[in-house]
C-alpha angles and dihedrals in degrees: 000000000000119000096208120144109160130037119190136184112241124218083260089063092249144127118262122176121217110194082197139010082256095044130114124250133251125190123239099231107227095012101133156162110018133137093204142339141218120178114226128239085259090057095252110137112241105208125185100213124207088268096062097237124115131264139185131202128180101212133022092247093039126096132275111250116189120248116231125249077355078144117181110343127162097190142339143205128186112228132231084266088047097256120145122235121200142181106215125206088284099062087244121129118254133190115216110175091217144339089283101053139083123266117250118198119250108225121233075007090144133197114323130150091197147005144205139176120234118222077250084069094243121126116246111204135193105213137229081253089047096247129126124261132182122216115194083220144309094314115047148058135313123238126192113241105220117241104021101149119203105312132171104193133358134206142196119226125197093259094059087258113137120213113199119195087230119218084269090061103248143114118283120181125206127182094228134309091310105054138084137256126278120195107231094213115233092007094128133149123053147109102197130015130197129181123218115232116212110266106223130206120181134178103230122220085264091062089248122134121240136175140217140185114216134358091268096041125110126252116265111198110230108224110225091027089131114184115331131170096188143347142198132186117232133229087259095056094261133130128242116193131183097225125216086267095057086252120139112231126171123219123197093240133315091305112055130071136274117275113191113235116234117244093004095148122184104335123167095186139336151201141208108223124210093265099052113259129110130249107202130191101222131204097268088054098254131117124261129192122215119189083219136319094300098052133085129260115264117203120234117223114234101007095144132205100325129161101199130347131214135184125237129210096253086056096257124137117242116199156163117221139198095294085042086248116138118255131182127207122185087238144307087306100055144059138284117252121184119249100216120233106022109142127207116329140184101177137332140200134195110236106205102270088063097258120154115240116183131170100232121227082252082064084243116127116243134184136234122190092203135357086268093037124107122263116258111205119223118222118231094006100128150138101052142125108176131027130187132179124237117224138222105247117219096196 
């Protein structure tokens, strides 16, 4: 799975992927040529090309394909309600209420050469002078930010820390509206800058799926999602759920419908491992390897009493295991070893920055910032029993 949390357009006008703020860049070959560049709620990258028109592509290393009627736009972000907001050839705000609409113009909207929503739901503008300027919403009025500095483009991590592309055309972080500026050594150069927040998907306690963008978004409830234990998103972009019947079925994306997999046998949860295979939780609580989706379940000595299983980035095995207690294990071949303090847990993922998410035996979501780190609640994150992180996908 791809670690990538920041894509930036370069001065050459193309994509270039960041895995952390002090990463190093990679260019994105054939990427070109976009002005800026947001990534929707469904994980499909929204770019602004040079010739101020719209374009879509499904993956970072796919192909631009033109938006229709996406007339004369300078940058766009998608709100939290899935809205577009745009800011059109005039430097004025438009609403737009998805990639296939039509833009309405936003009245008393200013001068602003690009826009983005906070987690607070308040709009965060660069202006037509390159300062920063804070919006309550949508409707209201535009305040300078002091000490803003000269900034092209601005974006929102998950931590609340913005990361501005500066008039030099590096990387600048500030800890929220109110901080101050902070040189990212070696981060030229780019024009415009956007972070990718986790994509979340959970299983609610009434074995529904659900999605989330964010850790402080709110759940979404997928329709169709029928019963569902446990699900994991593949390297391809696909979903693989652990149905009511214990049965595995794989599913093209969040929207798309439930396909049974053939010779799935008696599965409790299951996870697709860097090298392709899968590592599967049976009936009887112990871990079984399968080469790919056509293949049969293999049984693996030793694997003890475990719930659900994940794989980390260091190619350790993350698990819980039978007293929902987190166990790791140095990979399929290995023994388990108790994490301490780990509290009741149903399941558990890794986001990309290496960040802990677990579903809680209270069906609330808590983070970890490392295996021995301390759980974080977070607030209004029920009712789930199961969690799982979306990927950017590279191809």
């Amino acid at each position: 799975m791809s670690k990538v949390q920041i894509i930036g357009v370069g001065t050459d006008n193309q994509l270039y992927t960041r895995g952390k703020v002090n990463g190093n860049w990679t260019l994105v070959p054939g990427s070109g040529s976009v002005q800026s560049v947001t990534m929707l709620a469904d994980g499909t990258l929204l770019g602004v090309g040079t010739d101020h028109q719209l374009y879509t592509r499904a993956r970072v290393n796919g192909r631009w394909t033109l938006v229709p009627n996406s007339a004369t736009v300078r940058s766009v972000t998608q709100m939290q309600d899935g809205t577009l907001l745009g800011v059109g050839g005039d430097y004025q705000l438009y609403t737009r209420p998805g990639v296939q609409g039509q833009w309405t113009l936003v009245p008393n909207s200013a001068t602003v050469r690009s826009v983005i929503q906070l987690q607070d739901g308040s709009l965060l503008g660069v202006g037509g002078d390159y300062q920063l300027y804070t919006r309550p919403g949508v409707q209201g009025t535009w305040t300078v930010v002091p000490n803003s500095a000269t900034v092209l483009s601005v974006t929102e991590l998950e931590d609340g820390t913005l990361l501005a592309a500066g008039a030099d055309h590096q990387l600048y972080t500030r800890r929220g509206v109110q901080g101050q500026w902070a040189l990212v050594p070696g981060s030229a150069s780019v024009i415009a800058v956007t972070s990718l927040r986790p994509s979340l998907i959970g299983v609610g306690t009434d074995n529904q799926l659900y999605t989330r963008t964010g850790i402080k978004g709110q759940w979404t409830l997928v329709p169709n999602s029928a019963t569902v234990l446990s699900v994991t998103e593949l390297e391809d972009g696909a979903l693989l759920g652990v149905g009511g019947d214990h049965q595995l079925y794989t599913r093209p994306g969040v929207q798309g419908q439930w396909t049974l997999v053939q010779n799935s046998a008696t599965v409790r949860a299951v996870a697709q491992l860097r090298d392709g295979s899968l590592l599967g939780v049976g009936g009887d609580y112990q871990l079984y390897t399968r080469a790919s989706l056509q293949d049969r379940w293999t049984l693996v000595p030793n694997s003890a009493t475990v719930r659900s299983v994940t794989e980390l980035e260091d190619g350790s095995l993350l698990g819980v295991g039978g007293d929902h207690q987190l166990y790791t294990r140095p990979g399929v071949q290995g023994q388990w070893a108790l994490v301490p303090n780990s509290a009741t847990i149903l399941s558990v993922t890794e986001l990309a920055d290496g960040t802990l998410l677990a579903a809680g035996g209270d069906n609330q979501l808590y983070t970890r910032a490392s295996v021995n780190g301390p759980w974080v609640l977070v607030p209004g994150s029920g009712s789930v029993i199961a969690v799982t992180a979306q990927h950017v996908h590279i191809s």
